[in-house]
Each structure stands twice: as structure tokens, then as C-alpha cells.
N, CA and C atoms as an extended XYZ file, in Angstrom:
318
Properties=species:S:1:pos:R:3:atomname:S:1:resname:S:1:resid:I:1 pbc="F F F"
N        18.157       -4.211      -13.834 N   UNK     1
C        17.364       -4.610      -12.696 CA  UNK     1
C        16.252       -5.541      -13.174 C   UNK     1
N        16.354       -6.569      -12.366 N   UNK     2
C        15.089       -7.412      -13.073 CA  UNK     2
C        13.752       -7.524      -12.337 C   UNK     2
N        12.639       -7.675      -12.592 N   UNK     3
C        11.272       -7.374      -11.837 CA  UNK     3
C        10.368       -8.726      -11.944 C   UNK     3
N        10.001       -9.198      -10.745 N   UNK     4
C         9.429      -10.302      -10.573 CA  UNK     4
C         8.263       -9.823      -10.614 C   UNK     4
N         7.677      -11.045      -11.830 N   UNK     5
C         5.785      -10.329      -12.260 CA  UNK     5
C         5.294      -11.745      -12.213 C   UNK     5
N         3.434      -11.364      -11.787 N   UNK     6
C         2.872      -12.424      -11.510 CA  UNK     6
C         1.288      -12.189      -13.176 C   UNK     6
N         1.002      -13.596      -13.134 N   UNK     7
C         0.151      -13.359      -14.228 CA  UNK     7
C        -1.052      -13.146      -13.659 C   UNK     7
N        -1.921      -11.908      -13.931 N   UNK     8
C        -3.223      -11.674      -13.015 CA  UNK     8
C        -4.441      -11.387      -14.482 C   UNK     8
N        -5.234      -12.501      -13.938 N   UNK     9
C        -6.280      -12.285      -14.931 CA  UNK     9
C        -7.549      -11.280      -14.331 C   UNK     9
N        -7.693      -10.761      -15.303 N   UNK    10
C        -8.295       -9.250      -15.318 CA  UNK    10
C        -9.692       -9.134      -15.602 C   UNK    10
N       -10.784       -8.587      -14.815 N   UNK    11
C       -12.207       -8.563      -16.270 CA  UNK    11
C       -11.776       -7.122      -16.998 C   UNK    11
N       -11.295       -6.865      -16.128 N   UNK    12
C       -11.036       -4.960      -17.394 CA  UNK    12
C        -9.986       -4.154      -16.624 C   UNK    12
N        -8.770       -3.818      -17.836 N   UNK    13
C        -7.854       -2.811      -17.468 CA  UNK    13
C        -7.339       -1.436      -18.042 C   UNK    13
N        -8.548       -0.412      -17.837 N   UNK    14
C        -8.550        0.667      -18.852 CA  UNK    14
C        -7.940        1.563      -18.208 C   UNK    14
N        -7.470        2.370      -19.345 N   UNK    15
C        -6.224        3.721      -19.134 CA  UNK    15
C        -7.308        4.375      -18.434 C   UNK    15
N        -6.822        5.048      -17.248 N   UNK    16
C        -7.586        6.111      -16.825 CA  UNK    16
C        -6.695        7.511      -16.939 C   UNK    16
N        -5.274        7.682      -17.465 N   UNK    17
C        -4.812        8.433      -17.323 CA  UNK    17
C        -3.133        8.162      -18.058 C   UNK    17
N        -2.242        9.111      -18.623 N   UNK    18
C        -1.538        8.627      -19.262 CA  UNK    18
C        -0.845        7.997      -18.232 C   UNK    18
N        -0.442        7.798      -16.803 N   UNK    19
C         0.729        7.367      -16.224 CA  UNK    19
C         0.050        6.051      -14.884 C   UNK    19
N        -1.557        5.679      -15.697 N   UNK    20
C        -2.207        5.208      -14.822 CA  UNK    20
C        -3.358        3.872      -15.002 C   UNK    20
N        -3.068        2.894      -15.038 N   UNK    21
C        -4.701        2.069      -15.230 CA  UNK    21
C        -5.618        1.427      -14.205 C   UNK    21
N        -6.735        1.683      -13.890 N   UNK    22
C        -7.831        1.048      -12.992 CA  UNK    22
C        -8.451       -0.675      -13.594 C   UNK    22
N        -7.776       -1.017      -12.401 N   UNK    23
C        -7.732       -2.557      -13.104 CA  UNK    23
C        -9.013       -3.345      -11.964 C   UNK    23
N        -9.749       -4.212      -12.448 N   UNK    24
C       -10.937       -4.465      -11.896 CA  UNK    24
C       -11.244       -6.340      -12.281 C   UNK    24
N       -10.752       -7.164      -10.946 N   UNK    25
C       -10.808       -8.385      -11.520 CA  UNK    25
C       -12.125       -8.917      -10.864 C   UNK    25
N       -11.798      -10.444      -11.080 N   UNK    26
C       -13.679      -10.871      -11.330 CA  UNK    26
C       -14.169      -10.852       -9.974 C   UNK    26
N       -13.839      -10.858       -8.803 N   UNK    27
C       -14.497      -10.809       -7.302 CA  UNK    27
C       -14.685       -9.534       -7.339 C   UNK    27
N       -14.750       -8.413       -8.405 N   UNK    28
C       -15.521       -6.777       -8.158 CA  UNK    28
C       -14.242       -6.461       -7.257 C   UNK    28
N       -13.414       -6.727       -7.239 N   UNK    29
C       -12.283       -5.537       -6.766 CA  UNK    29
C       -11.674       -4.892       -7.314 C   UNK    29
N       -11.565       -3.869       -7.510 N   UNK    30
C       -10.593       -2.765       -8.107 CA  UNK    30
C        -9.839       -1.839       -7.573 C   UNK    30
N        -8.736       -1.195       -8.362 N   UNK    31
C        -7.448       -0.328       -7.868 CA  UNK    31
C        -7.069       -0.073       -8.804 C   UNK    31
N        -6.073        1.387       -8.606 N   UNK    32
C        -5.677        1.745       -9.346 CA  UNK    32
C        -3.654        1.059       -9.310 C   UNK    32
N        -4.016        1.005      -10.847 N   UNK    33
C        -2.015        0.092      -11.238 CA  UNK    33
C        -1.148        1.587      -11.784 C   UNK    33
N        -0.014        1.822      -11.467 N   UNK    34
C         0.823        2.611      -12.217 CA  UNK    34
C         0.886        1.719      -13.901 C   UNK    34
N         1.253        2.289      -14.927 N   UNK    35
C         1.428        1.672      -16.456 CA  UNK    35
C         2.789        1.630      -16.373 C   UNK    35
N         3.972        1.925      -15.430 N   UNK    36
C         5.494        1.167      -15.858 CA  UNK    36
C         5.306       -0.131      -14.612 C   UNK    36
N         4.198       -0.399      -13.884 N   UNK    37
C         4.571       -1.379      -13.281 CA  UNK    37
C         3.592       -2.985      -14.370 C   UNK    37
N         2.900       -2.490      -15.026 N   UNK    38
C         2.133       -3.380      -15.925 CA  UNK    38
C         2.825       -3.846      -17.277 C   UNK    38
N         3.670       -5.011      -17.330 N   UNK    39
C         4.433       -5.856      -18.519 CA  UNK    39
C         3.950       -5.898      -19.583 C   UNK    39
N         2.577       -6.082      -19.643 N   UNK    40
C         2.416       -6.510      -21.267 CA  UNK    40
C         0.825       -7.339      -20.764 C   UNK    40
N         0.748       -7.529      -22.352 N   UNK    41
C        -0.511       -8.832      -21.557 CA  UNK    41
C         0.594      -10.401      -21.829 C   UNK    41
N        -0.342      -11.207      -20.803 N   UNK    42
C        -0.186      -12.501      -21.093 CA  UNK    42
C        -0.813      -13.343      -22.138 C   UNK    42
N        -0.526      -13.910      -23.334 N   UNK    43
C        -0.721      -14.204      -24.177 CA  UNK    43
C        -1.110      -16.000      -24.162 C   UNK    43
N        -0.647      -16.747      -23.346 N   UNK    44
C        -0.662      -18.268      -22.875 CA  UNK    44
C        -2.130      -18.321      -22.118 C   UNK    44
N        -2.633      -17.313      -22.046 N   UNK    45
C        -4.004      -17.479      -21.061 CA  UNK    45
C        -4.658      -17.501      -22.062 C   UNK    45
N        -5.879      -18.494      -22.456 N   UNK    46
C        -7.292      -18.129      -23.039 CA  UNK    46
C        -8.609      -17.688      -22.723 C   UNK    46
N        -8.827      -18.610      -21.267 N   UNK    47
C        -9.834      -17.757      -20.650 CA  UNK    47
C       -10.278      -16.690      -21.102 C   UNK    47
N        -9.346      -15.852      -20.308 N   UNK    48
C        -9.659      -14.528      -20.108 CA  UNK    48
C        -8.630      -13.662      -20.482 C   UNK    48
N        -8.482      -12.252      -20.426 N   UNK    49
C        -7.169      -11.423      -20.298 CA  UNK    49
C        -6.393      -11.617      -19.501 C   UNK    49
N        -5.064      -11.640      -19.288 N   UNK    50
C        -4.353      -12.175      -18.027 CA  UNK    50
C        -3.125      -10.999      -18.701 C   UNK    50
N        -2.914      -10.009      -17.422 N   UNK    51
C        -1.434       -9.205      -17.741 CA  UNK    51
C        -0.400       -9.578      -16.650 C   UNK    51
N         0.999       -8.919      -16.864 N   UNK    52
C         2.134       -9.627      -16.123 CA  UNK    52
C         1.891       -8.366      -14.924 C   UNK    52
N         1.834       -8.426      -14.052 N   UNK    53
C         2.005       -7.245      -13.043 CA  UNK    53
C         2.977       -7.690      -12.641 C   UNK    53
N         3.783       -6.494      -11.680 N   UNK    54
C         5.127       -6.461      -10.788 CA  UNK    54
C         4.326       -7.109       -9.556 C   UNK    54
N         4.933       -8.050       -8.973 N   UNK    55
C         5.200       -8.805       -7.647 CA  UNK    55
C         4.451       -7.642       -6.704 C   UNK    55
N         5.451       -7.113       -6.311 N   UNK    56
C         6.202       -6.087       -5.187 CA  UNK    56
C         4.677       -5.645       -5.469 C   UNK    56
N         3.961       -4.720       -6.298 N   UNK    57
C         2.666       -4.113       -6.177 CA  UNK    57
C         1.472       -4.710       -5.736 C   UNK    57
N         1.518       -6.221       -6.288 N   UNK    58
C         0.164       -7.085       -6.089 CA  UNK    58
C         0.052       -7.081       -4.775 C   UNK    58
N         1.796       -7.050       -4.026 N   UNK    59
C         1.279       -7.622       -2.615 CA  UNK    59
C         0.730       -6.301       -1.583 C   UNK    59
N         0.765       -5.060       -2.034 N   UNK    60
C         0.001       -3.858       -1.440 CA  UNK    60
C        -1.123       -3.530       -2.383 C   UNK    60
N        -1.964       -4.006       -3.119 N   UNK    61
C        -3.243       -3.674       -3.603 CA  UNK    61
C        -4.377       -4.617       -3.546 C   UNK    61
N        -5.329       -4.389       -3.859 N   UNK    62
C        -6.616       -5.306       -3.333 CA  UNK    62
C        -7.250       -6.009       -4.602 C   UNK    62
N        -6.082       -6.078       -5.402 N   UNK    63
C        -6.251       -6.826       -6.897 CA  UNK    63
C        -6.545       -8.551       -6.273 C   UNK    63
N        -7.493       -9.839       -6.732 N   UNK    64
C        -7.170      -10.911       -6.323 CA  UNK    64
C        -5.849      -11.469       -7.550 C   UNK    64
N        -5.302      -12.456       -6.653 N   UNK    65
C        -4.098      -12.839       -7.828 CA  UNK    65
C        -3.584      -14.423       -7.313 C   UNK    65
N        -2.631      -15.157       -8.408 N   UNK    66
C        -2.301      -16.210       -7.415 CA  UNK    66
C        -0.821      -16.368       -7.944 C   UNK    66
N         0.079      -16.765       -7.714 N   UNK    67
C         1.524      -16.901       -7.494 CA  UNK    67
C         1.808      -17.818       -8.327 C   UNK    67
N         1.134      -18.581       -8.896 N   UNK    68
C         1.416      -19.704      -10.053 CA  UNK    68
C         2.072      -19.773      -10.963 C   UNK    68
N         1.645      -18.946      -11.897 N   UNK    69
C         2.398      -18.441      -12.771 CA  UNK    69
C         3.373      -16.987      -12.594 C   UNK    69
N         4.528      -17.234      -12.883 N   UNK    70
C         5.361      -15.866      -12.344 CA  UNK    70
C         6.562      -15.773      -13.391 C   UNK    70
N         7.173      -14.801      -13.891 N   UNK    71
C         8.209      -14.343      -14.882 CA  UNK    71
C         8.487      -13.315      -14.512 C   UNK    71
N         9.911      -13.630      -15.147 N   UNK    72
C        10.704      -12.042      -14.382 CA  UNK    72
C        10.628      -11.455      -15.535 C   UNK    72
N        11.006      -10.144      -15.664 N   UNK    73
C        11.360       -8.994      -16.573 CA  UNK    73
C        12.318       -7.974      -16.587 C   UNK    73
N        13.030       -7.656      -17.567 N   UNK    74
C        14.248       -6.774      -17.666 CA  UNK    74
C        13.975       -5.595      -17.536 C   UNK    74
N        14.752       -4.239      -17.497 N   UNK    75
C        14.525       -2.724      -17.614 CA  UNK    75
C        13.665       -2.223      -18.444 C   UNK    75
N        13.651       -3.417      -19.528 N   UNK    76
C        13.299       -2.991      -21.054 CA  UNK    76
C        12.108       -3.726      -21.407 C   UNK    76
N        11.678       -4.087      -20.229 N   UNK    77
C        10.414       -5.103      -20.401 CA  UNK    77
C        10.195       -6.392      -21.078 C   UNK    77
N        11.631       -6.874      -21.293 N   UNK    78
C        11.479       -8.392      -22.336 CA  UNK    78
C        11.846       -9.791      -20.852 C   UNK    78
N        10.600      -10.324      -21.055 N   UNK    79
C        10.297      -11.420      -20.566 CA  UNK    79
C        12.213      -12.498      -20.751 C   UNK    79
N        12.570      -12.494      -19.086 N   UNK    80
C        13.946      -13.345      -18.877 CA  UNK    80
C        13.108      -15.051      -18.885 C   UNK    80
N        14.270      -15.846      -19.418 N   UNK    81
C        14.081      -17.435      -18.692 CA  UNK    81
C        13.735      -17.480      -17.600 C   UNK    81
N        12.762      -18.600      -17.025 N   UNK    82
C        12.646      -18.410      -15.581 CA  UNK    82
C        13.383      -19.878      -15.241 C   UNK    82
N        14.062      -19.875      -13.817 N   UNK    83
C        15.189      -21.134      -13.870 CA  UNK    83
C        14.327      -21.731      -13.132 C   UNK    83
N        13.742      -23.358      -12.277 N   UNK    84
C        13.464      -23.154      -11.394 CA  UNK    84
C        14.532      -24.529      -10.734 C   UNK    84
N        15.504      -24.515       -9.588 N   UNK    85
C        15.966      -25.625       -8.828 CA  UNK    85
C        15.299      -26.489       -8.256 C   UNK    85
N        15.012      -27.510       -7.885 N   UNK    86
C        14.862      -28.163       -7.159 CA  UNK    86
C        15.631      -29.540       -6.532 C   UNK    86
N        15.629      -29.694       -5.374 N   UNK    87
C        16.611      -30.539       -4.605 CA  UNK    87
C        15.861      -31.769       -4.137 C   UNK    87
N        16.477      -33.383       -4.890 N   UNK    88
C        15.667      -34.734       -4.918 CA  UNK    88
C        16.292      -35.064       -3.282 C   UNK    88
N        15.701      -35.001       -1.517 N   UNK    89
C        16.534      -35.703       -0.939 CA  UNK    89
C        16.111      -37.139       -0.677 C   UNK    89
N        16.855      -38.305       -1.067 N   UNK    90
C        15.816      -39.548       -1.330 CA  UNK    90
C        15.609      -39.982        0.226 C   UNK    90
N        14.864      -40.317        0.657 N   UNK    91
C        14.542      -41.333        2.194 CA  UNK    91
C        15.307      -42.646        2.653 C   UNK    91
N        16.002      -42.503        3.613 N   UNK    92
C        16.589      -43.830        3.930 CA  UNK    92
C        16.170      -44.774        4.127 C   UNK    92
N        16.732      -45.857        3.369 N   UNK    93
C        15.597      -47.224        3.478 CA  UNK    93
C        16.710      -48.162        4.384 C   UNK    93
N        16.212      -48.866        5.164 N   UNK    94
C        16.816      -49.844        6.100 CA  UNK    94
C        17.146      -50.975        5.467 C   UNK    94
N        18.389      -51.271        5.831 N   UNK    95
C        19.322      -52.971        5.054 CA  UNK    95
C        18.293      -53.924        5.413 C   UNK    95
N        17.856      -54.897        4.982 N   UNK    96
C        17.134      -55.925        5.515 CA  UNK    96
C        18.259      -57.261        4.983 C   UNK    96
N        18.628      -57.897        6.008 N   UNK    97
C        19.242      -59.174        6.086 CA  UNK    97
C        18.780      -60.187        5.116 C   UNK    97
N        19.513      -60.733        3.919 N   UNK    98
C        19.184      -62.216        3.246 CA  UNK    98
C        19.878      -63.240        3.523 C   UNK    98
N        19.321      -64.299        3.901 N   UNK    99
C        19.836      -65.405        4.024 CA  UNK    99
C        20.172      -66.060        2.224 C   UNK    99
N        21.346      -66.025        1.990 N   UNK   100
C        22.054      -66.814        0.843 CA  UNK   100
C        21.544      -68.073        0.432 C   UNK   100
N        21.173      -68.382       -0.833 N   UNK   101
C        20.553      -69.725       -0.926 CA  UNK   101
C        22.230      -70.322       -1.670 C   UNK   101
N        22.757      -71.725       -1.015 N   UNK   102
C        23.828      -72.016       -1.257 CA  UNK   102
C        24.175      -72.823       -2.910 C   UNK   102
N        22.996      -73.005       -3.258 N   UNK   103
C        23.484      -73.877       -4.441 CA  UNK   103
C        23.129      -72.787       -5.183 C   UNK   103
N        23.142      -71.119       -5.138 N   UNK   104
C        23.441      -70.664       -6.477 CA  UNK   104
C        24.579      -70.050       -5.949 C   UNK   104
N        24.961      -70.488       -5.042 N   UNK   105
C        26.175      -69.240       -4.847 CA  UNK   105
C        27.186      -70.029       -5.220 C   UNK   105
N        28.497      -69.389       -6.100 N   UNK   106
C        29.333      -69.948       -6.673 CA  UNK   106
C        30.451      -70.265       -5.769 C   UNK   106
């Protein structure tokens, strides 16, 4: 099963309990995260701390977050390729009529 996680930078995410962490980002909001829904930290951030949370949770808690950065994850917690498609549809451009200049035309 694979789990769509978003990168949420954190001011502090301490164990409050073995099956539990109270995570508290910089607008002073906090909640409590389950620890199998929390990936790992994010390591590409310098700022600040930034961990992978599950999707599906961010969007029922009062954590702030933004959708930007996002990676999926396996059963086993190892970070999948992320693919992304996109479709070029070009704009139709209108024929415009030339009049032939005759002495180059063979």
C-alpha cells in the first residue's frame, strides 16, 4: 500500500508517548500526530525541520502545511519515485495567406 506524504515544516515534534507525537508549527498551532503516520524527517529542507506526514491526516488536523512538496511511501516506509505527467495542448494558430513572390519561385 503506498501513502501519499506531504513535507510539513515543524518548530517542534516531541514524543509525547510511545504511539504518539505533539507536533507544533510556526503559526502556534498544535496537535497531536500518531508515530506510524510520521515518515521520517525531510532532509532537502534547511530552514527548518521539515517531516514527511501522511496526506490523508494533514487534511483533518490543525497542523499549517502546503502541498508543494509531496512523496509517496511504501509499507516499509522507503520513499517511492514520484512520476509527475503532464499534457503540452498547443493553441491553434490561424493560416494566414502569402502572396508568392514570382522570381524566386522555380
Amino acid at each position: 500500500m503506498k501513502t501519499k506524504c506531504f513535507s510539513v515544516r515543524l518548530q517542534s515534534l516531541v514524543s509525547i508517548s510511545d504511539r504518539a507525537y505533539k507536533a507544533t508549527d510556526f503559526n502556534g498551532n498544535s496537535d497531536i500526530i500518531p508515530k506510524s503516520q510520521v515518515f521520517g524527517q525531510d532532509w532537502d529542507v534547511m530552514k527548518s525541520e521539515a517531516y514527511w506526514i501522511a496526506a490523508w491526516l494533514l487534511e483533518r488536523k490543525n497542523i499549517t502545511y502546503t502541498g508543494k512538496k509531496e512523496a509517496w511511501f511504501n509499507e516499509n516506509g522507503d520513499m517511492l519515485p514520484t512520476i509527475t505527467v503532464t499534457h503540452h495542448k498547443p493553441k491553434k494558430i490561424k493560416v494566414i495567406e502569402v502572396k508568392t513572390i514570382k522570381r524566386l519561385k522555380k
